[in-house]
LOVEXBA-967362 format. One line per field, with one value per residue (C-alpha): x, y, z; chain; residue in three letters. Coordinates in Angstrom, 3 decimals. Layout:
N
X (X_...)
Y (Y_...)
Z (Z_...)
cadena (A_...)
residuo (ALA_...)
***
This chain:
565
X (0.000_2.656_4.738_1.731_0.717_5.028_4.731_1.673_3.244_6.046_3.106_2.108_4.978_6.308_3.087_3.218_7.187_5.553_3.250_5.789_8.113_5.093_4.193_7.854_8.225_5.375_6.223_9.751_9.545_9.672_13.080_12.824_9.872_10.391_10.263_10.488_12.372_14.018_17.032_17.226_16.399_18.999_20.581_22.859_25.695_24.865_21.001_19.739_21.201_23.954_27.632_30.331_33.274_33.221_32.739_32.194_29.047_28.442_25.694_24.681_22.811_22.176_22.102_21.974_24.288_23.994_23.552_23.712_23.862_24.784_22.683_19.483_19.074_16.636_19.533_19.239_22.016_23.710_24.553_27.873_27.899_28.541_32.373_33.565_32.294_31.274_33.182_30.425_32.021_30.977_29.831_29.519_33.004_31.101_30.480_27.195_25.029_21.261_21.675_23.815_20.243_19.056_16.291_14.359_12.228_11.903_13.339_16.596_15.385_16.573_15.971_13.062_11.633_13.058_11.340_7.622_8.780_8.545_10.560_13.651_13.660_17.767_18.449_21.670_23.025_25.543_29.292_30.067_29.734_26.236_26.381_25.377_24.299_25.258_22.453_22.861_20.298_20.409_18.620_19.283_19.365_19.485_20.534_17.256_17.256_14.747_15.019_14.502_12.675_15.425_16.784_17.489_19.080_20.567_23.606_24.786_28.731_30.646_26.961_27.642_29.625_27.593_25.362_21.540_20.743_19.848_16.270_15.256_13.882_15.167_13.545_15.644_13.643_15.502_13.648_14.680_16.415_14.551_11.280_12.404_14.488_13.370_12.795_9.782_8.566_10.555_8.253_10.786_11.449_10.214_10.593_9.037_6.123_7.696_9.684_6.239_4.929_7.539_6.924_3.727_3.487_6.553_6.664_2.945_0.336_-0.670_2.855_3.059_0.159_1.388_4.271_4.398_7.292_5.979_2.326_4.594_3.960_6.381_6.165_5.874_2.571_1.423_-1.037_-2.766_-1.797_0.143_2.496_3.160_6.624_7.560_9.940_11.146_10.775_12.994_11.806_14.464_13.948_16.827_19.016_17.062_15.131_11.871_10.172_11.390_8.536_7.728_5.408_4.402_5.041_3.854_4.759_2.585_1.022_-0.190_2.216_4.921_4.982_7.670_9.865_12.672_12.847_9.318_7.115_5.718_3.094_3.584_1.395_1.249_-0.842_-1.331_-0.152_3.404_4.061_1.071_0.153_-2.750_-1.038_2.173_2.990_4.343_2.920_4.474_3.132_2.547_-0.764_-1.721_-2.328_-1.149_-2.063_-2.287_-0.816_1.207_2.800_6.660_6.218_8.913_6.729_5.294_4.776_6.963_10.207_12.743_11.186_8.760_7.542_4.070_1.962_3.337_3.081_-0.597_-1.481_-0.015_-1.846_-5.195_-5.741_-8.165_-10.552_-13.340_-11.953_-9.414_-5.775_-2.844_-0.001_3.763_7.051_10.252_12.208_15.292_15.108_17.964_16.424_18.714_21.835_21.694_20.887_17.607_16.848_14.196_11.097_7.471_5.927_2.354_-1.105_-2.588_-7.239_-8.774_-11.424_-8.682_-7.932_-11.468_-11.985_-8.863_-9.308_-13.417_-14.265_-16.689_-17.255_-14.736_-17.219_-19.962_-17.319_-18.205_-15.300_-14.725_-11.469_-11.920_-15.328_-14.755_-15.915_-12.922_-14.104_-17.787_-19.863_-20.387_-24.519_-22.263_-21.982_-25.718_-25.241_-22.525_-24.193_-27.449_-25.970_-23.843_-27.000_-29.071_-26.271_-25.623_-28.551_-31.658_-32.589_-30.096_-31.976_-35.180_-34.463_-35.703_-33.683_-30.368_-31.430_-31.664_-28.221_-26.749_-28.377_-26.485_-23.387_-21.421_-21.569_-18.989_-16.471_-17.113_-16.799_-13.420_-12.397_-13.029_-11.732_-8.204_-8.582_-9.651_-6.970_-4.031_-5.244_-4.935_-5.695_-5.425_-5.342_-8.124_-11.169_-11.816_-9.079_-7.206_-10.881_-11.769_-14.658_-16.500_-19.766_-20.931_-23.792_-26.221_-26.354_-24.340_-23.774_-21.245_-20.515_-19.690_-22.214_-24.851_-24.613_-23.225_-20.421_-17.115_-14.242_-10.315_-7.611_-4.783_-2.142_-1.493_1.748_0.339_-0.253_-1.655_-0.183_-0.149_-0.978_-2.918_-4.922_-8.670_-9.459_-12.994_-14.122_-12.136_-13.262_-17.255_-16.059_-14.922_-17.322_-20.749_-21.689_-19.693_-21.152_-24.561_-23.673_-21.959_-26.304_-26.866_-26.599_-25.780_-23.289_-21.609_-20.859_-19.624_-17.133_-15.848_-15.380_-13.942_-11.410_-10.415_-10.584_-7.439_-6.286_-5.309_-4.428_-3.262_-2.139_-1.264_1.492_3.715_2.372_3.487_6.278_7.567_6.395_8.605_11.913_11.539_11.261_13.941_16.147_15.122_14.999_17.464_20.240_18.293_17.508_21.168_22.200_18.739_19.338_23.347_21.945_19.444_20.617_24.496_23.750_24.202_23.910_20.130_19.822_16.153_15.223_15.767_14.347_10.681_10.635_10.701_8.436_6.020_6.295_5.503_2.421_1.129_2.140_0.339_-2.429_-5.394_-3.730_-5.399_-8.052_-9.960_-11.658_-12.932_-13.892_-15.799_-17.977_-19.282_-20.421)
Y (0.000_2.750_1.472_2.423_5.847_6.671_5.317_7.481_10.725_9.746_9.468_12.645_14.828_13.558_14.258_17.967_17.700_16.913_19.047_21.827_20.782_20.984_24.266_25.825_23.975_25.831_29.319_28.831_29.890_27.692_27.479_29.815_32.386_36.019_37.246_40.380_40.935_43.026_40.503_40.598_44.219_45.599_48.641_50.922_53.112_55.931_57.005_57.155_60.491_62.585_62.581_64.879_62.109_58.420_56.447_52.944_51.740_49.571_46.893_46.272_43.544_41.855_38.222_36.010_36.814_39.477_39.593_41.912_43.003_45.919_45.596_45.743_42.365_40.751_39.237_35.836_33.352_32.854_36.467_38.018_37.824_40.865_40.419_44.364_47.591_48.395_51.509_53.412_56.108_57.372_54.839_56.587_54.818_51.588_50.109_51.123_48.121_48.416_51.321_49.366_47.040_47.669_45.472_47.938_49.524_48.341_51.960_50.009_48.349_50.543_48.578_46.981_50.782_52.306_49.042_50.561_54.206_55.187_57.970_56.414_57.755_58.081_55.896_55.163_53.769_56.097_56.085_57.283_56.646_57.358_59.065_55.836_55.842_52.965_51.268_48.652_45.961_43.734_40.941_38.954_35.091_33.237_29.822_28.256_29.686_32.315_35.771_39.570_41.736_43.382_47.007_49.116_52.128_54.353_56.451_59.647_60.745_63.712_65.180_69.063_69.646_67.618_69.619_68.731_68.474_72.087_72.456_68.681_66.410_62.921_59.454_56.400_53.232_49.589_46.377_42.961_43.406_40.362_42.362_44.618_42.577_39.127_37.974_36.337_38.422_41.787_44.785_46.789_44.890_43.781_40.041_37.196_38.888_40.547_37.793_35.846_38.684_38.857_35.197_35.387_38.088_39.469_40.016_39.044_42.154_42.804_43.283_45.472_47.257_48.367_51.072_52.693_50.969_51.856_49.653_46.511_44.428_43.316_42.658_46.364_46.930_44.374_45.755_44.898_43.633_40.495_43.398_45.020_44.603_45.715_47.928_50.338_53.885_56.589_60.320_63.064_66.457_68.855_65.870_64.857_61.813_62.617_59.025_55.295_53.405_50.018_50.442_48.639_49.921_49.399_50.869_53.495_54.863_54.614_54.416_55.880_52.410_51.431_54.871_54.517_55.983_54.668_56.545_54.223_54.250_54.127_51.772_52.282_49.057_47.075_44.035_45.515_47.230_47.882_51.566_52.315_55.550_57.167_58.668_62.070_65.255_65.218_67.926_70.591_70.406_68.217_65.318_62.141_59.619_56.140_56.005_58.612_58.662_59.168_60.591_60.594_63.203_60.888_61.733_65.333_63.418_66.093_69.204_67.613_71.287_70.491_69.168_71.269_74.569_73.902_72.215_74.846_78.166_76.628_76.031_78.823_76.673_74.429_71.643_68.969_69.427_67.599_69.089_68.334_68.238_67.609_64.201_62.566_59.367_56.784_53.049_50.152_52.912_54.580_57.405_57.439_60.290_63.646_63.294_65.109_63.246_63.603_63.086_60.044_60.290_58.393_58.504_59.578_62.310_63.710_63.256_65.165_68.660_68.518_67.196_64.243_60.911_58.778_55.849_57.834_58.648_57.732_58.321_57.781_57.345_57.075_56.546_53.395_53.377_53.823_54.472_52.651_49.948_48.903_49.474_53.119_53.529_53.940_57.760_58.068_56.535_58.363_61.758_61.538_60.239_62.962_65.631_64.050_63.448_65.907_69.031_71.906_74.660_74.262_76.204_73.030_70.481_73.391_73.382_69.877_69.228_71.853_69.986_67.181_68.102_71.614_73.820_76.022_72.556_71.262_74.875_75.321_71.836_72.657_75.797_74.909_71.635_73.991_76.518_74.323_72.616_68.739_66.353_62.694_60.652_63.127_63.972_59.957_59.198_60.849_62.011_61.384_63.108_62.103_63.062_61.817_58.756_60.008_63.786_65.586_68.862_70.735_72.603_69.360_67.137_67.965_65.040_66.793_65.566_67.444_67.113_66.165_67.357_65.183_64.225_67.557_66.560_63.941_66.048_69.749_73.254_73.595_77.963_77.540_74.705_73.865_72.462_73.376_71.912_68.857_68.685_68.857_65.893_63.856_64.608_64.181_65.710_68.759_68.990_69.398_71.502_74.021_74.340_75.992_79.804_80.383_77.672_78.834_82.251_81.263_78.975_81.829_84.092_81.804_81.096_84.646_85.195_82.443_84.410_87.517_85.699_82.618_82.060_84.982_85.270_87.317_85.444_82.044_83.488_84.238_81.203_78.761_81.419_80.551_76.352_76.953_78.382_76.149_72.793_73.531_71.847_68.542_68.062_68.486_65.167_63.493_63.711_62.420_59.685_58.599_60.063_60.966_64.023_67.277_70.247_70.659_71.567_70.037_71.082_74.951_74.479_72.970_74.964_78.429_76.533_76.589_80.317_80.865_78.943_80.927_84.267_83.452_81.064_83.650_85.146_81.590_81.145_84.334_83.989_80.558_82.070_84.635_82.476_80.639_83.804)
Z (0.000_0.722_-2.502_-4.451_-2.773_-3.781_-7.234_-7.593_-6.544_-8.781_-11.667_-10.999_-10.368_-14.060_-15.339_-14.495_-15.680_-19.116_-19.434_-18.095_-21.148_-23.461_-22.654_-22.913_-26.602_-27.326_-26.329_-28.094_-31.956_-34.008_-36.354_-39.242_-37.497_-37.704_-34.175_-32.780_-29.271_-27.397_-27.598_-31.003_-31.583_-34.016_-33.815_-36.138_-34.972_-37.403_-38.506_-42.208_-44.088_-45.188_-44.171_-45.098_-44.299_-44.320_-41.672_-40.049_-39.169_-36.467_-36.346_-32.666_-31.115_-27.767_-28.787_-31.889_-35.462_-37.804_-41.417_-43.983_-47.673_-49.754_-52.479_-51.899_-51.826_-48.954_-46.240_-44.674_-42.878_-46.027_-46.652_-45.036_-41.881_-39.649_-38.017_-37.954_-38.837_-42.537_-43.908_-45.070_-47.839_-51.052_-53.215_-56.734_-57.197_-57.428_-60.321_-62.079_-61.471_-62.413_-64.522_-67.541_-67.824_-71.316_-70.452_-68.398_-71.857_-75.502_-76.208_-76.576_-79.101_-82.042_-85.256_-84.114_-83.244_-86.741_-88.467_-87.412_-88.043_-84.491_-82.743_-81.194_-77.400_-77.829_-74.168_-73.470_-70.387_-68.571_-70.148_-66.410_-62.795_-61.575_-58.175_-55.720_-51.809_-49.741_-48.388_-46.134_-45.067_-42.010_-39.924_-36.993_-36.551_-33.377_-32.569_-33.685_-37.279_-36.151_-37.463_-36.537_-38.820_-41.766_-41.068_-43.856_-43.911_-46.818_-46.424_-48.975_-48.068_-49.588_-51.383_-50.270_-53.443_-55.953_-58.858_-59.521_-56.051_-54.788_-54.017_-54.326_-51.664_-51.818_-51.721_-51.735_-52.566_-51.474_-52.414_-53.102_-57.036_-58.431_-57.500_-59.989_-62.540_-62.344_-65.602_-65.079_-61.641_-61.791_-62.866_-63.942_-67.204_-70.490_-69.245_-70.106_-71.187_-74.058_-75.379_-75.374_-77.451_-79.779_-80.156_-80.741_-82.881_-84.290_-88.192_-88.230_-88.998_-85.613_-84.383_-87.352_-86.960_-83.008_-84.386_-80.501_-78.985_-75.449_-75.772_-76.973_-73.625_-71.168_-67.698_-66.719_-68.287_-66.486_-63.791_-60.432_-57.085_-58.161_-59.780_-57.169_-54.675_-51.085_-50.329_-48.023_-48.612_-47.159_-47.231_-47.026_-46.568_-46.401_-45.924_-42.816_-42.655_-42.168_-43.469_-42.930_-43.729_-46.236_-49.237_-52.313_-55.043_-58.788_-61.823_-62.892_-66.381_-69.822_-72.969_-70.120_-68.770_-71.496_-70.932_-68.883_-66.335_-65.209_-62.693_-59.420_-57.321_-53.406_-51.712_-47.827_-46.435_-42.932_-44.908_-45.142_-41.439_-39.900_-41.379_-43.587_-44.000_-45.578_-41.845_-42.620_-44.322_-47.915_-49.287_-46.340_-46.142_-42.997_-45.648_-44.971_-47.827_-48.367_-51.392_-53.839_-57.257_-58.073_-61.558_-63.820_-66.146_-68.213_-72.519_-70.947_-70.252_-71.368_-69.188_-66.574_-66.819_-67.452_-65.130_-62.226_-63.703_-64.943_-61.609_-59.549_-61.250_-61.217_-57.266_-57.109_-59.536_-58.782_-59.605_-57.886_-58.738_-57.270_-55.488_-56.233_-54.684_-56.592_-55.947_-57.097_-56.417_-55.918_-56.616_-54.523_-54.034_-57.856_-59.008_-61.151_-61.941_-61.072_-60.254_-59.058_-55.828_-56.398_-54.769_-55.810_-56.427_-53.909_-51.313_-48.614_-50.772_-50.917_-47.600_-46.723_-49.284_-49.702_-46.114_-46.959_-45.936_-47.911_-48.009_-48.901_-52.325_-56.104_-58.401_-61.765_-64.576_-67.679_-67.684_-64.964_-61.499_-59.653_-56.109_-54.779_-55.407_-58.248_-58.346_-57.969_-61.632_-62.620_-60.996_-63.484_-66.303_-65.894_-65.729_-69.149_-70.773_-70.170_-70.203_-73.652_-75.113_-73.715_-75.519_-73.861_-75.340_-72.840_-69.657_-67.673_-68.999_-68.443_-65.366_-64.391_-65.662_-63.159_-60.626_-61.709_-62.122_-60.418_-63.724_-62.392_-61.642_-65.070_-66.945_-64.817_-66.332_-69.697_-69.940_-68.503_-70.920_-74.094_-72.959_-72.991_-76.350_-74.901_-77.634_-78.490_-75.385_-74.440_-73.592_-74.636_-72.139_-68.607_-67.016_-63.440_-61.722_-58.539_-56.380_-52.517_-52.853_-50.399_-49.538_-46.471_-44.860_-46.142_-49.772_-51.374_-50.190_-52.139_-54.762_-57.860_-60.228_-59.874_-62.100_-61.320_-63.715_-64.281_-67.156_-68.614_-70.279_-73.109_-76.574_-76.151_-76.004_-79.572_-80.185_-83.357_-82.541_-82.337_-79.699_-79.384_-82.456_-81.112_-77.712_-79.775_-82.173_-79.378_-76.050_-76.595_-73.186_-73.845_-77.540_-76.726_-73.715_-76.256_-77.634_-74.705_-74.888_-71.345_-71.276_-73.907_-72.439_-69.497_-70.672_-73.293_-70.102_-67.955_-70.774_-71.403_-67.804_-67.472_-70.459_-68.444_-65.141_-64.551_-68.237_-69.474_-71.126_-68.594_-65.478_-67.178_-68.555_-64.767_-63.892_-66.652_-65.946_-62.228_-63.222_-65.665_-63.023_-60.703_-62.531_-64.886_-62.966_-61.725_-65.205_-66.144_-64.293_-65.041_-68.914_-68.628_-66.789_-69.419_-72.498_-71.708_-73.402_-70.261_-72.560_-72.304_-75.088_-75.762_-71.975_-72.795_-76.099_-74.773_-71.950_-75.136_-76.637_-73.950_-73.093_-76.671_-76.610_-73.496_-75.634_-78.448_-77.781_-77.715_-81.176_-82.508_-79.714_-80.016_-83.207_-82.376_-79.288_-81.249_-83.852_-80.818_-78.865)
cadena (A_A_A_A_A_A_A_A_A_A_A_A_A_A_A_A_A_A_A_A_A_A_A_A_A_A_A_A_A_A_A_A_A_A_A_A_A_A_A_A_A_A_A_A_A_A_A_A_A_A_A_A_A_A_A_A_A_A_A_A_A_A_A_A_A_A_A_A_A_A_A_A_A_A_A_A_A_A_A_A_A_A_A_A_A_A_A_A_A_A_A_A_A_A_A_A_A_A_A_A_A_A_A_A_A_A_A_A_A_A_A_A_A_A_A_A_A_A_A_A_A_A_A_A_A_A_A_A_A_A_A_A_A_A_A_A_A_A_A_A_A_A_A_A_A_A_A_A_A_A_A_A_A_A_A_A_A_A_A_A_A_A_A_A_A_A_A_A_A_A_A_A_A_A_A_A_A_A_A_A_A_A_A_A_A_A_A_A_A_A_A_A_A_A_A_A_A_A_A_A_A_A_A_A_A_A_A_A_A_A_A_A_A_A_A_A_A_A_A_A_A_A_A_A_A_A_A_A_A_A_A_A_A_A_A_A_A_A_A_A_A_A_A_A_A_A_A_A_A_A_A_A_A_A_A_A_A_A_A_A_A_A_A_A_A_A_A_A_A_A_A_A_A_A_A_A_A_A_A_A_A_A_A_A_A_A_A_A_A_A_A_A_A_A_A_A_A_A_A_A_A_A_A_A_A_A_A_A_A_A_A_A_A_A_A_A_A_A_A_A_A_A_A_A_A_A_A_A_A_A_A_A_A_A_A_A_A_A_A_A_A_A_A_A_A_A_A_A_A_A_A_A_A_A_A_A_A_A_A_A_A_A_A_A_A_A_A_A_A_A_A_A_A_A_A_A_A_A_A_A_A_A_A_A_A_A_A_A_A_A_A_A_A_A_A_A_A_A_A_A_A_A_A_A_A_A_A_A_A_A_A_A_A_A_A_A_A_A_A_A_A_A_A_A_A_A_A_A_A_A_A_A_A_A_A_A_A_A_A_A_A_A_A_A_A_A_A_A_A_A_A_A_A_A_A_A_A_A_A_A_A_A_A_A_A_A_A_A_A_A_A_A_A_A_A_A_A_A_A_A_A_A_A_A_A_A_A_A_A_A_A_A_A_A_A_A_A_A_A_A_A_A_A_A_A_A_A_A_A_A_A_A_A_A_A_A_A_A_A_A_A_A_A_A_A_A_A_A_A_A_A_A_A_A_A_A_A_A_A_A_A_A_A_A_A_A_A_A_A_A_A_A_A_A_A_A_A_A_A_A_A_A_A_A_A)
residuo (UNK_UNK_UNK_UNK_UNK_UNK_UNK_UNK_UNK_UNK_UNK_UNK_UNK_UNK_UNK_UNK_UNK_UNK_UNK_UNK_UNK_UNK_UNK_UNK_UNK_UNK_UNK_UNK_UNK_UNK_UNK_UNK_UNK_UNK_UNK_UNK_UNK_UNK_UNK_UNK_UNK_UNK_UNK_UNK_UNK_UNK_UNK_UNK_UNK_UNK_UNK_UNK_UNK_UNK_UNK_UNK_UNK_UNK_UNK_UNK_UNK_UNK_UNK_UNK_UNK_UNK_UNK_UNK_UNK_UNK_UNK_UNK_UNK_UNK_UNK_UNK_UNK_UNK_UNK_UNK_UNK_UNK_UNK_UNK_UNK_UNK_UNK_UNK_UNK_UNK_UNK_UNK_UNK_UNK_UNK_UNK_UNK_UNK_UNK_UNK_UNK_UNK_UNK_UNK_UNK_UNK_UNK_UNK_UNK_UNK_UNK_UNK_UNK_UNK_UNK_UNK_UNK_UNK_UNK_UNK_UNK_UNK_UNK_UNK_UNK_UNK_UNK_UNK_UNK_UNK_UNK_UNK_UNK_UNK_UNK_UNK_UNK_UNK_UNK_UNK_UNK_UNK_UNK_UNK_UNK_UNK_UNK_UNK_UNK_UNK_UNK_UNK_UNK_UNK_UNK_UNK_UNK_UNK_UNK_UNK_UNK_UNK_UNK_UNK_UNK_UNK_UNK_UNK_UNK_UNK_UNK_UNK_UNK_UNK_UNK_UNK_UNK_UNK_UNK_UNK_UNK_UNK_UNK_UNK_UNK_UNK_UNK_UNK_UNK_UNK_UNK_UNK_UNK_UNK_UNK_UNK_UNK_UNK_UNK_UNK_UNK_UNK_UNK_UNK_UNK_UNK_UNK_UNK_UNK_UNK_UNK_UNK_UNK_UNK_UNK_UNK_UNK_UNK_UNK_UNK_UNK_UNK_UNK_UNK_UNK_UNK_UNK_UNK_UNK_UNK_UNK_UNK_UNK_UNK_UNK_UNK_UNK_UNK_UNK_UNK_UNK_UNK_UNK_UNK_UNK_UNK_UNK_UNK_UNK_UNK_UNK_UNK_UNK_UNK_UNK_UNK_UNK_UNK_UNK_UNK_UNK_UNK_UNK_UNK_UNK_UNK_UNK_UNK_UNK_UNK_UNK_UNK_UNK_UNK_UNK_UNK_UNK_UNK_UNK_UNK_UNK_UNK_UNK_UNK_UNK_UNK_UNK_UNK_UNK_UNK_UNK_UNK_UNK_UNK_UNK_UNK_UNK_UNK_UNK_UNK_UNK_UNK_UNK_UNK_UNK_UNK_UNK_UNK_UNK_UNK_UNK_UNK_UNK_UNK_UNK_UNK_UNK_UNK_UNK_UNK_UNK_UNK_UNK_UNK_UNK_UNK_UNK_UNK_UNK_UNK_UNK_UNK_UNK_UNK_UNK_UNK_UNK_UNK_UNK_UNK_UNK_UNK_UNK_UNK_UNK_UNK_UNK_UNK_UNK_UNK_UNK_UNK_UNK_UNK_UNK_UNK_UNK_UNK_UNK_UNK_UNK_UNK_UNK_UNK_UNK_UNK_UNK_UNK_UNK_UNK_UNK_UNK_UNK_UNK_UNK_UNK_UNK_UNK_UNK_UNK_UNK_UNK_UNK_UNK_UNK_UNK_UNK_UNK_UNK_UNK_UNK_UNK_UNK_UNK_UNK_UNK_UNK_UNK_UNK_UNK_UNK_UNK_UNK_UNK_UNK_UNK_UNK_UNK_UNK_UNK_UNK_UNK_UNK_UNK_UNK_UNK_UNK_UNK_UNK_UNK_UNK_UNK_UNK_UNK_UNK_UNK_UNK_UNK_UNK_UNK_UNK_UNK_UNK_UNK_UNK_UNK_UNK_UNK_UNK_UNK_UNK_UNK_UNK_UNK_UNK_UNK_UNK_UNK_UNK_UNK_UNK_UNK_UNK_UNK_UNK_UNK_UNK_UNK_UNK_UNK_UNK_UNK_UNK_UNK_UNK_UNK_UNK_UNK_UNK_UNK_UNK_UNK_UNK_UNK_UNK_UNK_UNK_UNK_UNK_UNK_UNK_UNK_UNK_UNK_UNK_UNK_UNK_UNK_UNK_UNK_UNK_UNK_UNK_UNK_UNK_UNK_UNK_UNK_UNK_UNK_UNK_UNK_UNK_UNK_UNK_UNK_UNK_UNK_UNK_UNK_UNK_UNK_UNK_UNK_UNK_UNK_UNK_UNK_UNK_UNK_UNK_UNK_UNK_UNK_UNK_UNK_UNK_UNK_UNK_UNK_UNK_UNK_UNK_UNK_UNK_UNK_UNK_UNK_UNK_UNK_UNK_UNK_UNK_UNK_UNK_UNK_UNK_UNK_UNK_UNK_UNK_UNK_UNK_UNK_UNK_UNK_UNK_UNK_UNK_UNK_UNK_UNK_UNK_UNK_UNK)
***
């Protein structure tokens, strides 16, 4: 009787000693988790920025080994492992690495281009060193193959004395380079997708048929979330970091898809760190945004003059018109060029600059619900038809329509449109207009359609042409709007009031000298890097171009102005 009462306790007591063993097995990570603790937390000796002398950089951590890589490239356990400081110096010494990839736009392509009789875009990759940052990324293993989150940091030395940077802000974008360049995955290049194409349909008449070199497809027209990549985005303003934060980012565009450079969108999402929002103000306005786009200037490659100056006189207009700050952005350590960091169209942004309810938003692009449900669209669809179609000489059926839509918005839009003589891609293409669903308080909640202005650097600003008789040719809602008497005349006013304000020729005129000084040198380095060609020439030649237009446009606008009065 006592031997079994003793072998009982003995049960018991290993029992619990099981169970205790259990438990700790399964509050240990497993091998290979990402984990997150204070004993692994990863620290570097020197923050993110700008350094006038070289230095070493220390990677510090309590316990476990570090890794790290130079490149871009995502670190694990098999990349070089972290014995001594890194000298951290000026890398534009480097070897160019992604910048010598002729595989990053068909523009390379010359015969194939000169076959169609398409312009050749003239890209060369850089006969020199491209200035280069250092960027370092690192992550922690312990001794169960577990692993910290990756650090990344990017680090300019010696950039006081360099030209093309005055003025700019700088982003420096570090993602995994097979994101970018994979042949099959990376968005960055033609890819598999174009050498499927040219399978497909090289020398046949389609192929033949498609003489724009920048719609042949490759892998960065492809579009949607399986095309886009994270990365880690870092902000700097005044060569202070003043944004660390991972993104996704896409490519972003129409035919400017196959330029090179490209221009990106910047994703922030939950999925990637927790933040729904880009978690700084980028453009001074208490806006933070969810996602923005890094716009290389799209068809305006040589000036990137256009859609900032337009955007920027026409703020005192009803209608929505993105703000701009000027970028150059360094991709994985390289230099890549100037850019404009502009607001994206979404719901945040209406809910940020008109002060609704961004689920209470209806937006359309190109004549596609881009924002709502789609039972959305039938607002949208109703509107144009009886804008378009109903009889705008009755007072009643005028009237209805600017219940509809805000008369004043749309007459804004179409006079800066008319004005600047866009064409082509437009208005058939590059439109985006939105209202609120169900009414609210406020100026903007009453339920009308308001219009967006975007893409102002496709084909336009041409003095002498017609773009009214266009714009009737091509926009049935705007055609029979022009039958209406009162319509009419206030679209002629507000075009010759833009005439002697915002674009007149003297105000623009100031306006393009103050780019020209300012952008000038930015652009200088930008076209080296893409064409090896510094003299800028073409730059100063577009930019004269476009003060002439803004001198003489109402020469050839006036007396179309006049048989419509």
């Amino acid at each position: 009787m006592i031997f079994y009462k003793k072998k009982r306790r003995i049960f018991w007591w290993g029992s619990v000693l099981v169970i205790f063993i259990l438990v700790l097995c399964e509050l240990k990570p497993k091998s290979g988790d990402v984990i997150s603790t204070g004993s692994m937390d990863l620290i570097f000796s020197k923050e993110p920025g700008f350094y006038e002398e070289a230095f070493e950089l220390e990677l510090i951590t309590e316990s476990g080994t570090i890794y790290y890589t130079l490149d871009g490239t995502t670190p694990d356990n098999h990349s070089m492992k972290y014995e001594s400081p890194i000298l951290i110096s000026d890398a534009t010494e480097n070897d160019n690495l992604y910048s010598m990839r002729t595989d990053v736009s068909t523009g390379f392509e010359k015969e194939e281009i000169e076959k169609v009789n398409s312009d050749y875009p003239g890209y060369q990759i850089p006969d020199f060193k491209i200035d280069k940052a250092t960027i370092v990324c690192a992550v922690v293993y312990d001794d169960f193959g577990n692993y910290s989150d990756v650090k990344t940091a990017t680090y300019f030395v010696g950039y006081s004395h360099k030209d093309g940077y005055e003025g700019m802000k700088i982003l420096s974008i570090i993602t995994d380079p097979a994101n970018l360049f994979d042949y099959e995955n990376g968005i960055y290049v033609t890819g598999k997708t174009y050498d499927e194409y040219v399978k497909e349909y090289r020398g046949k008449e389609y192929y033949w048929r498609e003489e724009f070199w920048t719609l042949w497809s490759a892998n960065y027209r492809n579009r949607g979330m399986k095309w886009e990549r994270n990365a880690t985005c870092q902000f700097f303003n005044d060569n202070i970091l003043v944004l660390n934060q991972k993104c996704g980012i896409r490519i972003h565009g129409g035919a400017s898809r196959g330029y090179n450079p490209k221009s990106l969108n910047l994703y922030a999402r939950e999925s990637y760190d927790g933040n729904k929002y880009l978690n700084y103000d980028l453009f001074g306005t208490g806006y933070y945004a969810s996602a923005v786009t890094l716009s290389q200037g799209g068809n305006d490659t040589r000036t990137k003059a256009k859609d900032y100056l337009v955007s920027a006189s026409i703020k005192d207009l009803q209608i929505a018109a993105m703000n701009y700050e000027p970028y150059i952005l360094f991709l994985n350590g390289e230099y890549w060029g100037m850019y404009w960091l502009n607001e994206k169209y979404n719901t945040d942004y209406l809910a940020q600059y008109y002060n609704v309810s961004k689920d209470n938003v209806i937006m359309i692009k190109e004549g596609i619900l881009d924002e709502g449900d789609e039972e959305d669209y039938k607002y949208y669809s109703k509107m144009i038809e009886f804008c378009s179609k109903t009889d705008t000489t009755k007072e009643a059926n005028y009237k209805r329509i600017c219940e509809l839509i805000d008369i004043e918005s749309y007459t804004d839009y179409y006079a800066v449109m008319l004005f600047i003589g866009r064409n082509a891609d437009w208005p058939t293409g590059n439109f985006a207009l939105w209202r609120v669903k169900k009414s609210e308080s406020g100026p903007y909640g009453d339920g009308k359609w308001r219009w967006m202005i975007f893409d102002l650097n496709s084909p336009g600003f041409s003095p002498e042409f017609d773009s009214i008789q266009y714009t009737i040719d091509n926009d049935a809602m705007f055609k029979n709007l022009m039958r209406n008497d009162m319509f009419r005349t206030q679209l002629i006013c507000k075009i010759e009031q833009l005439a002697n304000t915002s674009f007149s020729g003297e105000v623009m005129g100031n306006r393009i000298n103050e780019y020209i000084k300012f952008a000038s040198g930015p652009m200088k380095v930008n076209d080296r890097r893409f064409f090896n060609d510094d003299s800028l020439d073409i730059f100063y030649k577009e930019m004269e171009e476009l003060k002439i237009f803004f001198v003489e446009r109402m020469t050839y606008l006036n007396p179309v102005l006049d048989s419509y009065r």
